[in-house]
C-alpha positions as CSV (number, residue, x, y, z in Angstrom):
1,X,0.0,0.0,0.0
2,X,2.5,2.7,0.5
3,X,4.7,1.8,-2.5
4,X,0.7,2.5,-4.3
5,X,1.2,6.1,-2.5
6,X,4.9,6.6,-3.1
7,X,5.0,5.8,-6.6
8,X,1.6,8.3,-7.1
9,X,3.3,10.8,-5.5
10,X,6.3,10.9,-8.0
11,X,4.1,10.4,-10.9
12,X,2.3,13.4,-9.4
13,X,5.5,15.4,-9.0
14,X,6.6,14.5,-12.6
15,X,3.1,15.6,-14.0
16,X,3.4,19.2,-11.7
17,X,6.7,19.6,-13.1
18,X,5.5,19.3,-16.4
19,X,2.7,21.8,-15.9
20,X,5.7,24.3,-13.9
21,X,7.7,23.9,-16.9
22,X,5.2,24.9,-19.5
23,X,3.5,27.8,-17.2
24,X,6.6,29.8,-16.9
25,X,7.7,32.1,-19.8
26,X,11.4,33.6,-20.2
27,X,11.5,37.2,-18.5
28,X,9.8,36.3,-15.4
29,X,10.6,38.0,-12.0
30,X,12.7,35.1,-9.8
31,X,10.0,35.8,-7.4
32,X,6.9,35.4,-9.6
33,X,8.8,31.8,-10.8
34,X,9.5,30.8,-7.3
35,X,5.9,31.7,-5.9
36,X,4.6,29.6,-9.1
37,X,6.4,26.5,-8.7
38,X,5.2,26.6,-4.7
39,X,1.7,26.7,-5.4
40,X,2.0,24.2,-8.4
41,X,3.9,22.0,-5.8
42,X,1.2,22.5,-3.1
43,X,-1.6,21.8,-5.0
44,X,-0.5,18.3,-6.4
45,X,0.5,17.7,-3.0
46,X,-2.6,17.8,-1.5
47,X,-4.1,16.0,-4.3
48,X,-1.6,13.5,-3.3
49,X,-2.7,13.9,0.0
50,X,-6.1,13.2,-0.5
51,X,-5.6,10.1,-3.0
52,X,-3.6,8.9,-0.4
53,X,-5.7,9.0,2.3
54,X,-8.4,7.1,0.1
55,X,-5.9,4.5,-0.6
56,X,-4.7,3.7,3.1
57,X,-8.1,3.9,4.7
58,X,-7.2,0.8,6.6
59,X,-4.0,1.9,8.1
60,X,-3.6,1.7,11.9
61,X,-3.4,4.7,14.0
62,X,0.6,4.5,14.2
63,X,1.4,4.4,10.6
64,X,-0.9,7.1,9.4
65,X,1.5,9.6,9.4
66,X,3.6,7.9,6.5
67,X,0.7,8.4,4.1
68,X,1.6,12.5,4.6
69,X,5.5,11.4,4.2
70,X,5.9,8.5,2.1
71,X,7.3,9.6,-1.3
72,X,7.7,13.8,-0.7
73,X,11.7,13.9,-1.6
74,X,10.5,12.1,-5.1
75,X,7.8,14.3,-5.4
76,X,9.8,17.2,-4.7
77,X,13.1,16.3,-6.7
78,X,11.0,15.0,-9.9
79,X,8.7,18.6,-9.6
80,X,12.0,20.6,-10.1
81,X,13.8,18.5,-12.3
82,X,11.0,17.7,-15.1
83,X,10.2,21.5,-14.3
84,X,13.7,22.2,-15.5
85,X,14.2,20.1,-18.6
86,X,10.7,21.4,-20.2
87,X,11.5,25.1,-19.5
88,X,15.3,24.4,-21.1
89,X,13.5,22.2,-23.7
90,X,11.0,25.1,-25.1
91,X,13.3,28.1,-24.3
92,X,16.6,26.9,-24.7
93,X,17.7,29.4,-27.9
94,X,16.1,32.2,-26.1
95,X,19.1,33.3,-23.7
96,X,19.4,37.4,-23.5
Protein backbone atom coordinates (compact mmCIF):
# COMPACT_ATOMS: atom_id res chain seq x y z
CA UNK A 1 0.00 0.00 0.00
CA UNK A 2 2.47 2.69 0.51
CA UNK A 3 4.67 1.77 -2.54
CA UNK A 4 0.68 2.50 -4.31
CA UNK A 5 1.17 6.14 -2.51
CA UNK A 6 4.93 6.56 -3.12
CA UNK A 7 4.97 5.78 -6.63
CA UNK A 8 1.63 8.25 -7.09
CA UNK A 9 3.27 10.82 -5.53
CA UNK A 10 6.29 10.91 -7.97
CA UNK A 11 4.09 10.41 -10.87
CA UNK A 12 2.26 13.45 -9.42
CA UNK A 13 5.51 15.39 -8.97
CA UNK A 14 6.60 14.52 -12.60
CA UNK A 15 3.11 15.63 -13.97
CA UNK A 16 3.36 19.23 -11.71
CA UNK A 17 6.68 19.65 -13.10
CA UNK A 18 5.51 19.31 -16.43
CA UNK A 19 2.74 21.78 -15.90
CA UNK A 20 5.68 24.26 -13.94
CA UNK A 21 7.74 23.90 -16.86
CA UNK A 22 5.23 24.91 -19.48
CA UNK A 23 3.48 27.76 -17.25
CA UNK A 24 6.64 29.81 -16.95
CA UNK A 25 7.73 32.07 -19.79
CA UNK A 26 11.36 33.60 -20.16
CA UNK A 27 11.48 37.15 -18.54
CA UNK A 28 9.84 36.35 -15.41
CA UNK A 29 10.59 38.04 -11.98
CA UNK A 30 12.71 35.09 -9.83
CA UNK A 31 10.03 35.77 -7.39
CA UNK A 32 6.94 35.39 -9.57
CA UNK A 33 8.77 31.84 -10.84
CA UNK A 34 9.46 30.75 -7.28
CA UNK A 35 5.86 31.67 -5.87
CA UNK A 36 4.55 29.63 -9.11
CA UNK A 37 6.44 26.53 -8.69
CA UNK A 38 5.15 26.60 -4.70
CA UNK A 39 1.74 26.69 -5.41
CA UNK A 40 2.01 24.18 -8.41
CA UNK A 41 3.89 21.98 -5.77
CA UNK A 42 1.18 22.55 -3.11
CA UNK A 43 -1.64 21.84 -4.96
CA UNK A 44 -0.54 18.33 -6.44
CA UNK A 45 0.50 17.67 -2.95
CA UNK A 46 -2.57 17.80 -1.52
CA UNK A 47 -4.08 15.97 -4.25
CA UNK A 48 -1.55 13.50 -3.33
CA UNK A 49 -2.74 13.89 0.04
CA UNK A 50 -6.12 13.23 -0.47
CA UNK A 51 -5.55 10.10 -3.03
CA UNK A 52 -3.63 8.91 -0.41
CA UNK A 53 -5.67 8.96 2.29
CA UNK A 54 -8.43 7.12 0.12
CA UNK A 55 -5.86 4.55 -0.60
CA UNK A 56 -4.70 3.75 3.13
CA UNK A 57 -8.09 3.93 4.67
CA UNK A 58 -7.24 0.80 6.63
CA UNK A 59 -4.04 1.91 8.10
CA UNK A 60 -3.56 1.65 11.87
CA UNK A 61 -3.35 4.65 13.95
CA UNK A 62 0.56 4.51 14.23
CA UNK A 63 1.44 4.39 10.56
CA UNK A 64 -0.93 7.09 9.35
CA UNK A 65 1.54 9.62 9.45
CA UNK A 66 3.60 7.89 6.52
CA UNK A 67 0.67 8.40 4.12
CA UNK A 68 1.56 12.48 4.64
CA UNK A 69 5.54 11.36 4.18
CA UNK A 70 5.87 8.48 2.14
CA UNK A 71 7.27 9.64 -1.34
CA UNK A 72 7.66 13.76 -0.73
CA UNK A 73 11.65 13.86 -1.58
CA UNK A 74 10.52 12.11 -5.09
CA UNK A 75 7.84 14.28 -5.37
CA UNK A 76 9.84 17.17 -4.70
CA UNK A 77 13.10 16.31 -6.68
CA UNK A 78 10.98 15.00 -9.93
CA UNK A 79 8.65 18.64 -9.60
CA UNK A 80 12.00 20.56 -10.06
CA UNK A 81 13.85 18.46 -12.33
CA UNK A 82 11.03 17.70 -15.09
CA UNK A 83 10.20 21.53 -14.27
CA UNK A 84 13.73 22.17 -15.54
CA UNK A 85 14.18 20.15 -18.56
CA UNK A 86 10.70 21.38 -20.22
CA UNK A 87 11.48 25.09 -19.46
CA UNK A 88 15.32 24.41 -21.14
CA UNK A 89 13.54 22.23 -23.73
CA UNK A 90 11.04 25.06 -25.08
CA UNK A 91 13.31 28.13 -24.31
CA UNK A 92 16.57 26.90 -24.66
CA UNK A 93 17.65 29.42 -27.89
CA UNK A 94 16.12 32.17 -26.08
CA UNK A 95 19.05 33.30 -23.74
CA UNK A 96 19.45 37.38 -23.46
Amino acid sequence: MFDRIYYMRAVLGVIGGIIAGLVIVPGTDQGTIIGIVILIGLFFYLISYGISKKIGRTVQKPQRRKLATNGIFPFIFLLLMFMIFIYTGLHQGLAH
